[in-house]
SEKOL-569778 format. One line per 10 residues: their letters; for each residue x, y, z of N, C-alpha, C. Coordinates in Angstrom, 1 decimal. Layout:
% SEKOL-569778
A	X:Y:Z:X:Y:Z:X:Y:Z ~ ... $
***
This chain:
% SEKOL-569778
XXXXXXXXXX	-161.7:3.0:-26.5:-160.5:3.7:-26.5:-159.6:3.2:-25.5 ~ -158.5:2.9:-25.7:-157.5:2.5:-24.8:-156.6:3.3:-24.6 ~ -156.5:3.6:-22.9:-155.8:3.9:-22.2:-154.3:3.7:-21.6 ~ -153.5:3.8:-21.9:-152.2:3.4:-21.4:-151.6:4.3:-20.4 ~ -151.2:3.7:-19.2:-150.9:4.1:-18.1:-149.6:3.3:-17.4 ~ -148.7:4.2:-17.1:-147.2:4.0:-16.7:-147.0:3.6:-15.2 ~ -146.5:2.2:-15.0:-146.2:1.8:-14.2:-145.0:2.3:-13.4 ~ -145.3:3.0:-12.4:-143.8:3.9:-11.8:-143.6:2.6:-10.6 ~ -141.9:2.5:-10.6:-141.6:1.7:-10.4:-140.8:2.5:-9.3 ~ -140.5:2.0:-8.0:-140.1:2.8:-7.0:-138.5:1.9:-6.8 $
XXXXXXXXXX	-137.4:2.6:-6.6:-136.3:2.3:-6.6:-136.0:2.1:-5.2 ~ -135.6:0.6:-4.5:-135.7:0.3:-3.3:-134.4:0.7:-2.6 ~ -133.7:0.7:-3.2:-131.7:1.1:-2.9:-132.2:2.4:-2.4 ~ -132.7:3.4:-3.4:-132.3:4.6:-2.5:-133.7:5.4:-1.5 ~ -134.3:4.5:-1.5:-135.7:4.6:-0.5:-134.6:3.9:0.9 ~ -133.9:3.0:0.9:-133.5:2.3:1.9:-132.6:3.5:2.5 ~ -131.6:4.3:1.5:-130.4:4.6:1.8:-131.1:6.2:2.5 ~ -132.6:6.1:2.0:-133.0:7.8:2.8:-133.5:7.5:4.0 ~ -134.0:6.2:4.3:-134.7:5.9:5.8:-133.2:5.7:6.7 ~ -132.2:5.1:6.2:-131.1:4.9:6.8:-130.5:6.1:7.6 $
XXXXXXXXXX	-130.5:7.2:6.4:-130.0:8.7:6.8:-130.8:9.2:8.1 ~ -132.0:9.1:8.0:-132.8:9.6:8.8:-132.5:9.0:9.9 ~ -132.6:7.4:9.9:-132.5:6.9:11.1:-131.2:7.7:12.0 ~ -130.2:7.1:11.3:-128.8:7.7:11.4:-128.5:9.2:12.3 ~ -129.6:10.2:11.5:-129.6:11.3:12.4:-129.9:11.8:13.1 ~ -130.9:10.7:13.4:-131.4:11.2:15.1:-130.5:10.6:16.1 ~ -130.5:11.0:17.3:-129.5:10.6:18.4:-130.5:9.8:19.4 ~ -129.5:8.8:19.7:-130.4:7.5:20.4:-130.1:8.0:22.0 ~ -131.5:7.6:22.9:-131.7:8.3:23.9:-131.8:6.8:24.7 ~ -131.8:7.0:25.8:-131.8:5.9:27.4:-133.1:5.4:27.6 $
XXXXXXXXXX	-133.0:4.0:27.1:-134.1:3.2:27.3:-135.3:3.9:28.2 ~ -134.7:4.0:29.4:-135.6:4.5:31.0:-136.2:6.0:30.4 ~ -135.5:7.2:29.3:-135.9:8.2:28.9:-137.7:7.6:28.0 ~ -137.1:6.5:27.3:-138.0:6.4:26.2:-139.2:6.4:27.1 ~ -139.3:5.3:28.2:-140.6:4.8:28.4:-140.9:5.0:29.7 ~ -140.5:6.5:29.5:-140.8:7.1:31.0:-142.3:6.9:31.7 ~ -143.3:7.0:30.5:-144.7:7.0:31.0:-145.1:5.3:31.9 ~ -144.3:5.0:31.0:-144.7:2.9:31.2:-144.1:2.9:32.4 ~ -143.1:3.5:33.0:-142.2:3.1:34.4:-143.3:3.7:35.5 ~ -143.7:5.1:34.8:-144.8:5.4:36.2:-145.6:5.0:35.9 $
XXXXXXXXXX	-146.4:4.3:35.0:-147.7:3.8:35.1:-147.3:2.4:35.6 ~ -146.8:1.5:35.3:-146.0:0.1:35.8:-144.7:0.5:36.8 ~ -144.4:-0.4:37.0:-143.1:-0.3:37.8:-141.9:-0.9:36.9 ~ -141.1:-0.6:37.2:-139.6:-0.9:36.1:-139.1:-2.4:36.6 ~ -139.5:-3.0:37.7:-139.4:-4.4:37.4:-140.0:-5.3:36.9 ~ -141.6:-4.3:37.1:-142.8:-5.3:36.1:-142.6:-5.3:34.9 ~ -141.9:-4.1:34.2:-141.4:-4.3:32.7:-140.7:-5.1:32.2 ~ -138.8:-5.2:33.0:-138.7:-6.1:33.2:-139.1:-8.1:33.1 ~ -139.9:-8.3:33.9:-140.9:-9.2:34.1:-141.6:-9.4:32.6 ~ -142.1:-8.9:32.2:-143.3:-8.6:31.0:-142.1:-8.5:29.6 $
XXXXXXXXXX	-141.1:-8.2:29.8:-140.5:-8.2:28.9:-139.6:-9.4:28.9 ~ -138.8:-10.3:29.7:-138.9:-11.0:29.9:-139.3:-12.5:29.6 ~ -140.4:-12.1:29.6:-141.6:-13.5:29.4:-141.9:-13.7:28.2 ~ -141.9:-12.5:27.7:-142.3:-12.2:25.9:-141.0:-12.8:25.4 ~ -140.2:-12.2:25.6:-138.8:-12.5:24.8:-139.0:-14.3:24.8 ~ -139.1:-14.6:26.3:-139.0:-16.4:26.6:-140.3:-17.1:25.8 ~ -141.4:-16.2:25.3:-142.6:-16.9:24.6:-143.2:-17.6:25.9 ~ -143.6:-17.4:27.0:-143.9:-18.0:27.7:-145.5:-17.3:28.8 ~ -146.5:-18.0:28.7:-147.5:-17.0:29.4:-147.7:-17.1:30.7 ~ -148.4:-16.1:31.2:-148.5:-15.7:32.6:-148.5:-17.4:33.6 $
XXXXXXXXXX	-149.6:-17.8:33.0:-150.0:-19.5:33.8:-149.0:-20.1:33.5 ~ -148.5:-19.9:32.4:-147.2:-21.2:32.5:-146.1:-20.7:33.4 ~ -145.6:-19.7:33.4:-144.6:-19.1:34.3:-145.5:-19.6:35.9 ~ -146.5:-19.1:36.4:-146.8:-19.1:37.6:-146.8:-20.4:37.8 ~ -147.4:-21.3:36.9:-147.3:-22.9:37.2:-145.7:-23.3:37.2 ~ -144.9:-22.8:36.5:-143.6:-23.3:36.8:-143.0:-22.9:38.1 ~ -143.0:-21.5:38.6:-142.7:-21.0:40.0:-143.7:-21.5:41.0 ~ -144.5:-21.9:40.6:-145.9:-22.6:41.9:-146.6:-21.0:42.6 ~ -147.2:-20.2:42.1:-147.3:-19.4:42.6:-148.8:-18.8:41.5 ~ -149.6:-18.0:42.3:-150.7:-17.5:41.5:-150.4:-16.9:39.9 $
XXXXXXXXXX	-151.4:-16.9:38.9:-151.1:-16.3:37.9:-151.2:-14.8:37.8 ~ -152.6:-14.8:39.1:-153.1:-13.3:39.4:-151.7:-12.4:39.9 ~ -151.0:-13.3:41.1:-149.8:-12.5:41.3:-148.6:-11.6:40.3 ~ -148.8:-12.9:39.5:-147.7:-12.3:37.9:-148.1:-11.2:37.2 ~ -149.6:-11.0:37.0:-150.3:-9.9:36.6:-149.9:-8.8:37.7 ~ -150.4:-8.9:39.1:-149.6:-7.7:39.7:-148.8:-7.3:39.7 ~ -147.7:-8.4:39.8:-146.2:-7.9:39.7:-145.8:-6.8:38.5 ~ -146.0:-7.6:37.4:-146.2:-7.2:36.1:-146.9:-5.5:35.8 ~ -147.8:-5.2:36.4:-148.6:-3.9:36.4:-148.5:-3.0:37.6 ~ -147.6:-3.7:38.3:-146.9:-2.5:39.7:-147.9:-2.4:40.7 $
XXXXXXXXXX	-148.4:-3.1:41.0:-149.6:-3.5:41.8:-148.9:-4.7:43.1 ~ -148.0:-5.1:42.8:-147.5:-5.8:43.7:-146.0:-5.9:43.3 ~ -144.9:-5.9:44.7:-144.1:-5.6:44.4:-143.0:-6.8:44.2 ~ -142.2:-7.0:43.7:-141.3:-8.2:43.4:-140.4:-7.9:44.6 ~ -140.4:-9.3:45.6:-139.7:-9.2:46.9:-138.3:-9.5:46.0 ~ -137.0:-9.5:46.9:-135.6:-9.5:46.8:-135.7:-12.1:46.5 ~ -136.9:-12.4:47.3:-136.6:-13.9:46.9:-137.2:-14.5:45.6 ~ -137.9:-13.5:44.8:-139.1:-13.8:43.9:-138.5:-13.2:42.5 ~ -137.8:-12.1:42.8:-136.4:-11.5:42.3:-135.7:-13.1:41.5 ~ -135.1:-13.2:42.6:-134.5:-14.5:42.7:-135.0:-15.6:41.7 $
XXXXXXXXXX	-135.6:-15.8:42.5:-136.9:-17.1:41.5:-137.0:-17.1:39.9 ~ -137.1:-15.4:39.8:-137.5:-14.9:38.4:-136.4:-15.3:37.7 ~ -135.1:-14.7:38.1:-133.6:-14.3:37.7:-133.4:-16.3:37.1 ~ -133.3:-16.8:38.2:-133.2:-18.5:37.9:-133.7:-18.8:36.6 ~ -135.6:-18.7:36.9:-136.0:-19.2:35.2:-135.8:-18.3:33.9 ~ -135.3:-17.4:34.2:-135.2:-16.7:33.2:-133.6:-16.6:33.0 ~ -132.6:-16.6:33.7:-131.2:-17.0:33.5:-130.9:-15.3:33.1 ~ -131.3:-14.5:34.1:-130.5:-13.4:34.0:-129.7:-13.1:35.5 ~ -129.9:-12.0:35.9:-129.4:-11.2:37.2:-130.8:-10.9:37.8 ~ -130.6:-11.0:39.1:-132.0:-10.6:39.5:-132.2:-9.2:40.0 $
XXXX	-131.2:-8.7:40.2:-131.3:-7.3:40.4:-132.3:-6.1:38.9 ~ -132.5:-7.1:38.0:-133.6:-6.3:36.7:-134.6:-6.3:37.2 ~ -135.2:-6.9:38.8:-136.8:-7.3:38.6:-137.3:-6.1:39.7 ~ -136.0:-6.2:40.5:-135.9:-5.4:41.5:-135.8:-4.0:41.2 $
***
């Protein structure tokens, strides 16, 4: 006995145009709000830092081998365990080509 069974076919236009709405209606909140837990669990320059590096594709050893400096340190900085001085700031801001006032 054969069975025939209906292929439902999902219409992508207005699946797009309802996630859109939604998105749309929520109201966008302050970075520092979103990831309040991450700032007190880390520090907001080690985010910074860690965010940073990701963006550049670049890992902990390669960064620390290019700054000449431990890899262990980048991990502290990184997880608020050590703090990023005002010259390391610096250092960071250089290979990374931003402001150094983000690390600080």
């Amino acid at each position: 006995m054969l069975v025939r069974t209906r292929i439902r076919r999902i219409k992508k236009k207005s699946r797009i145009k309802k996630i859109r709405r939604i998105m749309f209606r929520e109201k966008s909140v302050p970075w520092r709000t979103a990831f309040r837990e991450r700032i007190k669990k880390h520090s907001e320059g080690g985010l910074m830092l860690r965010g940073n590096r990701f963006k550049a594709e670049i890992t902990q050893k390669e960064l620390a081998e290019t700054l000449g400096i431990s890899q262990h340190h980048i991990s502290e900085m990184e997880n608020g365990k050590r703090p990023i001085g005002k010259e390391m700031a610096k250092r960071f801001a250089d290979f990374f080509k931003t402001d150094y006032r983000l690390f600080l």
